[in-house]
N, C-alpha and C positions, 0 to 999 in steps of 0.2 A: 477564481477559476473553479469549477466544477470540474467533480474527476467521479467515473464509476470505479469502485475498488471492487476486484473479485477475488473473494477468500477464498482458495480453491478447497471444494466437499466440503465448506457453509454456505456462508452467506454472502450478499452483495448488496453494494452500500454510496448512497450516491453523499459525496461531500461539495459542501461551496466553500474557501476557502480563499484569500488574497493572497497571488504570490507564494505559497507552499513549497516547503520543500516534500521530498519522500515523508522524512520523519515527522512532516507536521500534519501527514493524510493516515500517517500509522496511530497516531496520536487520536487521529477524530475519529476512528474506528475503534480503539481502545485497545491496540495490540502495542506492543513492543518489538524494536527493531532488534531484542534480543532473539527472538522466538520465530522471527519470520525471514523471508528472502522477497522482496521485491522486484517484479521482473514488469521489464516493455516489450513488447513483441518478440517476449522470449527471453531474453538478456537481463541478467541481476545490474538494476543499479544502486549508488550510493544512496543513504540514507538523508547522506546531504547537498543533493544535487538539486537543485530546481526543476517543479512538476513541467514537464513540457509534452505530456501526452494525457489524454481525457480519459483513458483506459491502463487504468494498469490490475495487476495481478499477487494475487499477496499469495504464496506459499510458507504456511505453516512447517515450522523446524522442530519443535517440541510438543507432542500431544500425550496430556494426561490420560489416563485410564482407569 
């Protein structure tokens, strides 16, 4: 499945992936599901839920300085 990730204020990142959960697109972008909130049309979901939308949105929780 192909999903665009938008790291909200970086960057955006297109993944291909089989069958994916959240945590396996957090993975191909090199974040951790510690540091981030994953949202669908707005709404955090599980880390372990199956990708079922081709957009989602990664929100950044911890930024270095």
């Amino acid at each position: 499945m192909q999903v665009t990730v938008d790291v909200k204020g970086e960057t955006t990142h297109e993944v291909d992936l089989p069958k994916p959960t959240y945590a396996d697109v957090l993975r191909a972008v090199d974040l951790s599901p510690h540091e981030v909130s994953v949202l669908v049309d707005g709404r955090p979901v599980p880390e372990d839920q199956p990708v079922e939308s081709s957009e989602v949105t990664v929100l950044r929780l911890i930024k270095g300085g």
